[in-house]
N, C-alpha and C positions, 0 to 999 in steps of 0.2 A: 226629336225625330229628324232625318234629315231629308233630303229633299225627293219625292217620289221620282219614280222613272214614267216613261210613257208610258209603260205597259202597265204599271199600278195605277196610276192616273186614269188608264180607259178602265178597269173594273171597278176599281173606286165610286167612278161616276156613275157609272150603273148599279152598284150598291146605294148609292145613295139616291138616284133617281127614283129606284123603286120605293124604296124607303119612304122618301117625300110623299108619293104618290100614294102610300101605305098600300105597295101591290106585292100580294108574297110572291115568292123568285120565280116560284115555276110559270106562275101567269106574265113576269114581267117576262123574262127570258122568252114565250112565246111569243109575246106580242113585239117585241123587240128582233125575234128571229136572231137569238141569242142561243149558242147550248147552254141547257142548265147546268149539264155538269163540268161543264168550265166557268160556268158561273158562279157555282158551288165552290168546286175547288180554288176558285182566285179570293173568293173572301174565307175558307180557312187559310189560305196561304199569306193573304194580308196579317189576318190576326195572328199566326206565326210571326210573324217579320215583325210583330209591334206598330201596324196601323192602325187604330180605331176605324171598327167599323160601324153602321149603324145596326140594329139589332135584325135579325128576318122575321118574318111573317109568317104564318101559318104553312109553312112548307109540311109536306107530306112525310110518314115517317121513313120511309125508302130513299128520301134523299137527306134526312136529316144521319140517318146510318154513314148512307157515301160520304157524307162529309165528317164526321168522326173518324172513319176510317182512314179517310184522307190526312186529316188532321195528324192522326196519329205514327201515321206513314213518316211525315214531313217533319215531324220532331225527334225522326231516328235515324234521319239522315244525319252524314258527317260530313258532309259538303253544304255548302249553303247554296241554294238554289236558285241560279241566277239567271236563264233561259225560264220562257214563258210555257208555259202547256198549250196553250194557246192566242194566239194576239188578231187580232183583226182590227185597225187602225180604222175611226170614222173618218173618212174624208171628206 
């Protein structure tokens, strides 16, 4: 794998903080004041791209959909997708 970008890097970290934390996405996303559904979307878009992600948590089925959907969106592109959906840098 070769080496993340900042913007994989920030949702990474918050996949895997919740993870740790064993908090499913929609609660971690709240409590973090995160969207979920760029939270969503950043980890099908990781597992497109061949990141290991860690597994999620009891997510709802309305968002387990969007991200299907998403998923499947991203693997019919013919560009490779290289702008974020969303970034919000911690400072």
């Amino acid at each position: 794998m070769t080496a993340l970008t900042s913007t994989q890097a920030f949702w990474l970290g918050h996949l895997l903080h919740a993870s740790s934390r064993q908090l499913a996405l929609n609660e971690y996303a709240e409590e973090q004041a995160l969207d979920l559904a760029s939270l969503l979307a950043w980890e099908q878009r990781l597992v497109v791209q061949g990141v290991p992600v860690p597994p999620s948590l009891g997510l709802p089925p309305e968002a387990l959909q969007f991200a299907d959907i998403y998923a499947d969106w991203l693997k019919n592109q013919s560009r490779e997708v290289s702008e974020p959906l969303y970034y919000n840098p911690v400072k």
